[in-house]
C-alpha positions as CSV (number, residue, x, y, z in Angstrom):
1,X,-25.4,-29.1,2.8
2,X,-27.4,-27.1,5.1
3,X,-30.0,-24.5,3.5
4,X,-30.1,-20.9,5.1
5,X,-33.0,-19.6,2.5
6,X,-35.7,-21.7,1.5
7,X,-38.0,-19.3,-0.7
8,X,-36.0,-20.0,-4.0
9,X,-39.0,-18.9,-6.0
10,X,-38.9,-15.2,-5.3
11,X,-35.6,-14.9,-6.1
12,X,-35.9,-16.8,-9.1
13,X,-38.2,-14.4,-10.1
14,X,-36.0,-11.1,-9.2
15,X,-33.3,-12.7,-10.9
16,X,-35.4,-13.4,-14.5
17,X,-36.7,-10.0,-13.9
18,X,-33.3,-8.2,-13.4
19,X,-32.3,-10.4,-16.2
20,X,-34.8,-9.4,-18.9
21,X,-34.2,-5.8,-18.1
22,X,-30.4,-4.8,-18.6
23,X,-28.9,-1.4,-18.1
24,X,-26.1,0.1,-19.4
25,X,-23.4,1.5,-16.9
26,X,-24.5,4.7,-14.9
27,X,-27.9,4.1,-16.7
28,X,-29.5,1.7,-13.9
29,X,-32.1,3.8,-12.9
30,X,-34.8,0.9,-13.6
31,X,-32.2,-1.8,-11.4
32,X,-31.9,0.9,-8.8
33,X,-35.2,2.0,-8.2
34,X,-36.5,-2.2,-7.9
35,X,-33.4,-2.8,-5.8
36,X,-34.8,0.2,-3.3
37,X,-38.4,-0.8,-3.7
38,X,-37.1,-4.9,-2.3
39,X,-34.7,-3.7,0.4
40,X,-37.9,-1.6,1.9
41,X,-39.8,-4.3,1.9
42,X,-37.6,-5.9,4.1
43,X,-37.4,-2.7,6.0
44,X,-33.7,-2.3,5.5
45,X,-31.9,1.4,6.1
46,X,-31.2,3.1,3.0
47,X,-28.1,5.4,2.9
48,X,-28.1,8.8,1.7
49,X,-26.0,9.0,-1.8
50,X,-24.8,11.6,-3.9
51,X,-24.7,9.1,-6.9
52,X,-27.6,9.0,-9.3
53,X,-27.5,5.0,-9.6
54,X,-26.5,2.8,-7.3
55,X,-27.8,1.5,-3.4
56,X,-26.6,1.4,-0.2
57,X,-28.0,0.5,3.3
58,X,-27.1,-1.0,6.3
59,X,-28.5,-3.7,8.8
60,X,-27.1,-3.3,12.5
61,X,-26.6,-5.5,15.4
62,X,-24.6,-4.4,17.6
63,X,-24.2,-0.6,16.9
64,X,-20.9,-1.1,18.9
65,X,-19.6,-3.6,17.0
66,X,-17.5,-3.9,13.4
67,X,-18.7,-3.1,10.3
68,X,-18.6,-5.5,7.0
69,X,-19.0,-4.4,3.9
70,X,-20.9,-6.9,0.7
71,X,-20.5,-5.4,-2.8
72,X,-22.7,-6.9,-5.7
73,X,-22.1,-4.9,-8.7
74,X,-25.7,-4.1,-10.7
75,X,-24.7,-3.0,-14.6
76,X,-25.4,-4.5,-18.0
77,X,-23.2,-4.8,-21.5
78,X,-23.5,-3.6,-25.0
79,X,-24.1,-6.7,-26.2
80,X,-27.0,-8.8,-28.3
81,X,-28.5,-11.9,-26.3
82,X,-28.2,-15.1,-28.2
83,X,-29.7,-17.7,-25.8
84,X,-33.1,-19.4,-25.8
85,X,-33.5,-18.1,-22.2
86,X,-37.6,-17.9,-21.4
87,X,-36.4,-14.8,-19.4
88,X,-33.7,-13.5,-21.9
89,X,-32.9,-9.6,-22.2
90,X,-36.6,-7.4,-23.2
91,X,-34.2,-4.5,-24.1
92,X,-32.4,-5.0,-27.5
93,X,-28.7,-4.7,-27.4
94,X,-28.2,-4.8,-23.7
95,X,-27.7,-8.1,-22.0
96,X,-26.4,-9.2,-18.7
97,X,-23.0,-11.0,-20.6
98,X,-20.9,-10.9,-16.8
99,X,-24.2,-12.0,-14.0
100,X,-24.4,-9.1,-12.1
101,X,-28.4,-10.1,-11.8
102,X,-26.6,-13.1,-10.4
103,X,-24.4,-11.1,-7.8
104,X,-27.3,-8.6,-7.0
105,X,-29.9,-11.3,-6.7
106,X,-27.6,-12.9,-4.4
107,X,-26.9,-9.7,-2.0
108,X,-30.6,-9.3,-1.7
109,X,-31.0,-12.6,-0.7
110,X,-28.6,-12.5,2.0
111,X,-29.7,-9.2,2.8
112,X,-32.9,-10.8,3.8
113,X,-31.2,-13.3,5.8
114,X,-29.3,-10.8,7.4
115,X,-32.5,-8.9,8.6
116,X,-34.1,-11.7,9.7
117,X,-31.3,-12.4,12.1
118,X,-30.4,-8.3,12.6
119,X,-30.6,-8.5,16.6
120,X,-27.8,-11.8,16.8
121,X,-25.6,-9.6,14.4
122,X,-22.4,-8.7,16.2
123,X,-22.1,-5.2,14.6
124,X,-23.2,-3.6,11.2
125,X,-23.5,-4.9,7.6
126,X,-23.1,-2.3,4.7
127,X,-25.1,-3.2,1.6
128,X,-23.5,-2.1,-1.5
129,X,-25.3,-2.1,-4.6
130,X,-22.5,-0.6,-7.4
131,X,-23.2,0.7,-10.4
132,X,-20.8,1.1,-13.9
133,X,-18.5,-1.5,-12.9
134,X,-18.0,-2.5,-16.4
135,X,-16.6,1.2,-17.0
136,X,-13.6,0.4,-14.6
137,X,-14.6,3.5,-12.5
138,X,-17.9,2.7,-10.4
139,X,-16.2,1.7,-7.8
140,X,-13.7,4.5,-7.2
141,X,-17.2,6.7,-8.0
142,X,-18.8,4.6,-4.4
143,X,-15.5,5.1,-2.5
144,X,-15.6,9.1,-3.7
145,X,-19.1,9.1,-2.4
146,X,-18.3,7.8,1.0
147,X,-19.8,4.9,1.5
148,X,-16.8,2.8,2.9
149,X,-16.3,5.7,5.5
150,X,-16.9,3.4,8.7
151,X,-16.1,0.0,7.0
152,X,-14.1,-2.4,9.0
153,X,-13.6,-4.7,5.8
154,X,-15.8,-5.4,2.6
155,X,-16.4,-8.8,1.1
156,X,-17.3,-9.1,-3.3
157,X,-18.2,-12.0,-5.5
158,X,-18.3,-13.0,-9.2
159,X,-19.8,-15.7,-10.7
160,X,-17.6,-18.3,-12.6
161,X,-18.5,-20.1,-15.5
162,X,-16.0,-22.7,-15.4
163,X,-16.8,-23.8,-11.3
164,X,-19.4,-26.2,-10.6
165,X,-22.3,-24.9,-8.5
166,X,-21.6,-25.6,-5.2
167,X,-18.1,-24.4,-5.3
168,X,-16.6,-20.8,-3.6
169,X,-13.2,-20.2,-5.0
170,X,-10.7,-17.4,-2.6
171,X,-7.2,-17.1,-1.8
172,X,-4.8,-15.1,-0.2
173,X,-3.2,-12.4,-2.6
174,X,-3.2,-11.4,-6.3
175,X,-7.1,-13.1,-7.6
176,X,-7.5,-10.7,-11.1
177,X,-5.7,-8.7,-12.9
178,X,-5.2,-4.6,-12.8
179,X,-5.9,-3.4,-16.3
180,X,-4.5,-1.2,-18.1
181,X,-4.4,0.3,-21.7
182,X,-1.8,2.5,-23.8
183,X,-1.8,4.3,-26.9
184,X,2.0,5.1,-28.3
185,X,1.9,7.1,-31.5
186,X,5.4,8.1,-33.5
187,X,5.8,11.0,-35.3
188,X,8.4,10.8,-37.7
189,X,8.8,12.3,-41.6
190,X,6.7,10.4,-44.3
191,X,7.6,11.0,-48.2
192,X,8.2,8.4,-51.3
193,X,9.0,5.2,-50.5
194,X,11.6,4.9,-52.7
195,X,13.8,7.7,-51.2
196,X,13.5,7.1,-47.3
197,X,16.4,8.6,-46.8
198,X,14.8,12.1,-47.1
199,X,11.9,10.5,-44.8
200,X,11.7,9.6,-40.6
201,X,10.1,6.2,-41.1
202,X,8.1,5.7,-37.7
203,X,7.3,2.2,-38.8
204,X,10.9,1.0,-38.6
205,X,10.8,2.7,-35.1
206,X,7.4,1.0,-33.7
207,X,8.5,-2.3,-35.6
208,X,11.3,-2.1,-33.0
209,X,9.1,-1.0,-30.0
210,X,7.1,-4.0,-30.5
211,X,9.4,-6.6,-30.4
212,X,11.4,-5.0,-27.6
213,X,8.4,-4.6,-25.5
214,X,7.6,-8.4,-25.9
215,X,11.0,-8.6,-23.5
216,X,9.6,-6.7,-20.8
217,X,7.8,-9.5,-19.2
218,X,10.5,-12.6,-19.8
219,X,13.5,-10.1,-18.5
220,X,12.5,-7.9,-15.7
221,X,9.4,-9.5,-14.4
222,X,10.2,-12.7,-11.5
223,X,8.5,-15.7,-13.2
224,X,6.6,-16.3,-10.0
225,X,4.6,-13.4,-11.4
226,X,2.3,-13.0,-13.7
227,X,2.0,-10.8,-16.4
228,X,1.5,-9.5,-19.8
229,X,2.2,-7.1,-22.6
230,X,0.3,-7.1,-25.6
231,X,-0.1,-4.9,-28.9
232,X,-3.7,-5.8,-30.4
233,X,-3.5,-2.8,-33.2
234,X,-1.0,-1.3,-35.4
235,X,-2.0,1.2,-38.3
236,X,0.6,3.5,-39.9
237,X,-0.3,4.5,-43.8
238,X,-2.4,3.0,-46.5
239,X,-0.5,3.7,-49.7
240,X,2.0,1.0,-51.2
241,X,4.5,3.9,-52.1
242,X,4.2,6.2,-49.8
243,X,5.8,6.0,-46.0
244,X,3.8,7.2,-43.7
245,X,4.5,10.3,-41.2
246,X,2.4,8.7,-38.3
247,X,1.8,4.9,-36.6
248,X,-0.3,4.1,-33.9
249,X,0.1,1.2,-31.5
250,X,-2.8,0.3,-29.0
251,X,-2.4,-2.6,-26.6
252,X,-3.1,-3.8,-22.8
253,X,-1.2,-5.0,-19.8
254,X,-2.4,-7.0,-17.2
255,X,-0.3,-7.4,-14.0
256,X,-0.9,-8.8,-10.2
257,X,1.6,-6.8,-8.3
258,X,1.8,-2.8,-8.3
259,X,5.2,-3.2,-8.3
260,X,5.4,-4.7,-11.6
261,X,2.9,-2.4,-12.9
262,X,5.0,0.8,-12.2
263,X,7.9,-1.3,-13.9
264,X,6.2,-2.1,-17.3
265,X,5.0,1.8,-17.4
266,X,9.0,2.7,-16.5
267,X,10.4,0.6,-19.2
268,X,7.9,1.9,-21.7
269,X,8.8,5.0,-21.3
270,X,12.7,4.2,-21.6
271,X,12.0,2.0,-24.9
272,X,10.5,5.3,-26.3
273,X,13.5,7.6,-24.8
274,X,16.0,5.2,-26.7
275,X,14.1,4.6,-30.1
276,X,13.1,8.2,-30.2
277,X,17.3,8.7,-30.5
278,X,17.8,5.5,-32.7
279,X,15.1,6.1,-35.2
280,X,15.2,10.1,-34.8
281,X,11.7,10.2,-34.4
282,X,9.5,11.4,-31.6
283,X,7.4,9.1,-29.4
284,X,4.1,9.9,-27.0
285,X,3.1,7.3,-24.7
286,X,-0.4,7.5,-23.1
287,X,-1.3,5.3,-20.2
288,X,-5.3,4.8,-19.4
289,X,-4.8,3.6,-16.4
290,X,-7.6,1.3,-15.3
291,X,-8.3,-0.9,-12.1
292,X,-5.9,-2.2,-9.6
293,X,-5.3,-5.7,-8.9
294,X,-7.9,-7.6,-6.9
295,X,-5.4,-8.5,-4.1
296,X,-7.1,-10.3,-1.1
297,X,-6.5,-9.4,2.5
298,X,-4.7,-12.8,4.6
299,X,-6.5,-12.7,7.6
300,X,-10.3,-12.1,6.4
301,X,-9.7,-14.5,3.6
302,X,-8.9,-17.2,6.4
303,X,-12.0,-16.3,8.3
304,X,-13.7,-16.8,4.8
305,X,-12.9,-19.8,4.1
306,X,-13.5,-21.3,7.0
307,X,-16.8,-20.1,7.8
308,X,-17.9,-21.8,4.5
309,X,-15.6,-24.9,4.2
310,X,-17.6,-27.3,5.9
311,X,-20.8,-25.7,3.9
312,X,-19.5,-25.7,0.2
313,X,-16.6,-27.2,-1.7
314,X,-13.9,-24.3,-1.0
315,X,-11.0,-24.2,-3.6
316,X,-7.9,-21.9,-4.5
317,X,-8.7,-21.1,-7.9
318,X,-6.2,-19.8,-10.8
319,X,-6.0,-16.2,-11.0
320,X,-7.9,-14.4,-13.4
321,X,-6.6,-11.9,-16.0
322,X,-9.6,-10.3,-16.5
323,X,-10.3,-7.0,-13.7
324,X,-12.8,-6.0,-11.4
325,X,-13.1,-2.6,-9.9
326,X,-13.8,-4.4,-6.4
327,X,-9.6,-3.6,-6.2
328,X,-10.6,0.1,-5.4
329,X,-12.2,-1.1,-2.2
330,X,-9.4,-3.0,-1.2
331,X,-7.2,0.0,-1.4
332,X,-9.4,1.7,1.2
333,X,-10.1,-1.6,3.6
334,X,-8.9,-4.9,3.8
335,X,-11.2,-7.0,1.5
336,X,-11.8,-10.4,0.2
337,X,-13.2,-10.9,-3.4
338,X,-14.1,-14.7,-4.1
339,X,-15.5,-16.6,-7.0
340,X,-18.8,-18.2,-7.5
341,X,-19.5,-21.3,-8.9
342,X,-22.1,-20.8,-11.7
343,X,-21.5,-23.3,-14.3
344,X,-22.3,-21.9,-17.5
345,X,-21.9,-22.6,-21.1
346,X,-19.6,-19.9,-22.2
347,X,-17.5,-17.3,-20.4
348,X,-18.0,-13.9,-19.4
349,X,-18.9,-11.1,-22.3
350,X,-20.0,-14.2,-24.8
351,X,-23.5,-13.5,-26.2
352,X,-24.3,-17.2,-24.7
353,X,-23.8,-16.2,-21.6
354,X,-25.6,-17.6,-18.8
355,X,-25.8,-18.7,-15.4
356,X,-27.3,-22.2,-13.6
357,X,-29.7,-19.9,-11.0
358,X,-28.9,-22.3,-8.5
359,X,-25.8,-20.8,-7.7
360,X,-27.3,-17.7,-6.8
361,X,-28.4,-19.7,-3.1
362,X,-25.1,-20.9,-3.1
363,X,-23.8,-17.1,-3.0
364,X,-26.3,-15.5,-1.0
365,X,-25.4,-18.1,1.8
366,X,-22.1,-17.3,1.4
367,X,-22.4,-13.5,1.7
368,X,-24.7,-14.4,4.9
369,X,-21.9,-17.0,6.3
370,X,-18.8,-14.8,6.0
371,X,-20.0,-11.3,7.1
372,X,-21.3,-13.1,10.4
373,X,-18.2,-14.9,10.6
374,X,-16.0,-11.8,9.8
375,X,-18.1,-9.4,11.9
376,X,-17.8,-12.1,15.1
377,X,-14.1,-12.4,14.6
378,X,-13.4,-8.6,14.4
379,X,-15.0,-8.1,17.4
380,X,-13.3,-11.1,19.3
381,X,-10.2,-9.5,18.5
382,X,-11.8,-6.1,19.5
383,X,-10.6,-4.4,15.7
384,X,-12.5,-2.1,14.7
C-alpha cells in the first residue's frame, strides 16, 4: 500500500489531544477554535459562518472546476470513559464514545495533503468541520447556514469498530438508518378496578396498539427492505386496584427507504383512528422526526471505490441501523458516506470505546483519493 502522509506523529498528537478534550454538542468552542488555529497554519481559506461552532474552508485548484465537499463531524457524548487510554478524556463525563477525533483528525490530515497539492487540483474542496451531530440536527443547522451552496457533491466517513484497519466499506443506496422516535399517549377513563365497566381502560387499548404495530413491518413492508418498529417503554398506573386514566408508549423506527417511512407514520395513525373507536378512548400520536436515511449517490460511489480499490481492501458492508445526519447533505447534493475500518474493542456509545489510530491514515488518504478522483471525473464529464 502506498503512503500519501508520512508525519504520523503530528497527527497522533492532534488526535490524543482532541481525544482528552471532549465537547458536548453545540459546545465545541475548544475543538473549533484548535481546528481554526491548524487549518491556518496550513494557510487554508476559512469560510464566513453564522454558526457559533463548527469550521469551514476551502482549498481551490481550478477555480473553474467542480466543487467536493468532505464532512468530519467534531462533537463529544455524555458519557464516562472507562479505558486505560494514556490520552483518555481530561473532562469528566464527556468522552469521544463515536471517534469523531478520529473523523476530524482525519479531514485535517487530508486537508494538508490537499494543500500541498492545491495547484494539480481540478476545482475546489469544501472543508466541513460539523458540529452537534449527535443531536440529529447539526447537519441540517450547516446546510441552513449555506455552506453546501456551490457543492457539486460531498463525501463523509465513520469509523467502524467491527472492520479491520485497512478496510473502506461503501455501496450504492440505503448505508444507515433514518431515525425516528414517537410518543403515543391514550386518554381513556380510570376508576376501581373492580368495576371497569364504569371506566375507559387505555391499557386494554395500547395493549392492542402494541401488538398490532409489531405487524407493520412483516405485512406492508417488501422483505427486501429493512426495517423496524419497536416499543422500548410502557407506563400506565401504579396502583394494584386502581385502572389508570392515562398510558404512555415511547419507541423508535428505523427504516432505509422514505417510502416506507411515510408508510409506518400512515399506519400509525390508522391503528390509533380504529382503536380509538374499538376501545372508546382517545389517542395522540407524536412523531420526533429525526435524520433521513444515509442513501448513497450511484455514480460518485463508483468513482469512490475505484479510486481506492487498488489502495485499501474495498467492501460492501451491511447496512447499519444506527443514523447519521450526513443524510441531510445528501438531500441537498449527491453524496457518498463510507465506513472506516478502526478496529476497536467495543461498539459505538460503549464507555470502552476506542479506536486503533492507525486508521486515521487509512481515512485521511481516502478523503485525499476520492475528492481528487471525484473532482477529475466531474469535470471530464463537464458537471458542474
Amino acid at each position: 500500500m502506498s503512503r500519501l502522509v508520512n508525519d504520523e506523529t503530528a497527527y497522533q498528537s492532534i488526535f490524543e489531544e482532541l481525544h482528552q478534550h471532549p465537547e458536548l454538542s453545540l459546545h465545541e468552542y475548544e475543538t473549533t477554535a484548535k481546528i481554526r488555529d491548524w487549518l491556518q497554519e496550513q494557510s487554508i481559506t476559512l469560510r464566513e459562518t453564522s454558526l457559533p461552532t463548527g469550521v469551514f474552508a476551502e482549498i481551490s485548484g481550478d477555480p473553474n472546476g467542480p466543487a467536493v465537499g468532505l464532512r468530519a463531524d467534531i462533537d463529544a457524548l455524555p458519557i464516562h470513559e472507562q479505558t486505560d487510554l494514556p490520552y483518555k478524556s481530561r473532562n469528566e463525563g464527556v468522552m469521544h464514545a463515536c471517534g469523531h477525533d478520529f473523523h476530524t483528525t482525519a479531514l485535517l490530515w487530508a486537508a494538508a495533503l490537499l494543500k500541498q497539492n492545491q495547484a494539480n487540483l481540478p476545482g475546489t474542496v469544501r472543508l466541513i468541520f460539523q458540529p452537534a451531530e449527535e443531536t440529529g440536527h447539526g447537519g441540517l443547522k450547516v446546510v441552513k447556514d449555506g455552506q453546501l451552496k456551490g457543492l457539486d457533491t460531498v463525501i463523509g466517513i465513520h469509523n467502524k469498530p467491527d472492520l479491520p484497519v485497512g478496510t473502506i466499506g461503501v455501496k450504492t443506496g440505503p448505508l444507515m438508518a433514518a431515525c425516528d422516535k414517537f410518543k403515543i399517549t391514550f386518554h381513556g377513563i380510570g376508576g376501581h378496578a373492580a368495576i371497569p365497566e364504569r371506566t375507559r381502560d387505555p391499557i386494554v387499548a395500547a395493549s392492542s396498539f402494541v401488538q398490532t404495530a409489531q405487524t407493520i413491518v412483516s405485512r406492508n413492508i417488501s422483505p427486501k427492505h429493512e426495517a423496524v418498529v419497536s416499543i422500548t417503554s410502557i407506563h400506565g398506573g401504579d396502583v394494584w386496584n386502581v385502572l389508570p386514566g392515562e398510558v404512555e408508549l415511547l419507541g423508535t423506527v428505523r427504516t432505509f427507504y422514505d417510502q416506507d417511512r411515510d408508510l409506518i407514520i400512515d399506519r400509525f395513525a390508522e391503528i390509533a383512528d380504529g382503536l380509538q373507536k374499538a376501545c372508546n378512548v382517545q389517542i395522540a400520536v407524536e412523531w420526533g422526526q429525526g435524520t433521513p436515511s444515509v442513501f448513497n449517490d450511484e455514480k460518485i460511489t463508483r468513482i469512490v471505490r475505484e479510486a481506492n480499490e487498488n489502495e485499501v481492501q474495498v467492501v460492501t458492508p451491511e447496512v447499519s441501523v444506527a443514523g447519521d445526519d450526513f443524510s441531510c447533505f445528501q438531500r441537498e447534493v449527491p453524496g457518498v458516506f463510507a465506513f472506516v475500518g478502526s478496529n476497536g474493542p467495543e461498539d459505538w456509545h460503549h464507555p470502552a470505546f476506542h479506536v486503533d489510530p492507525e486508521g486515521i491514515r487509512i481515512a485521511a488518504e481516502f478523503y485525499y483519493r476520492s475528492a481528487v478522483a471525484v473532482l477529475k471525473a466531474l469535470k471530464d464529464s463537464n458537471v458542474h
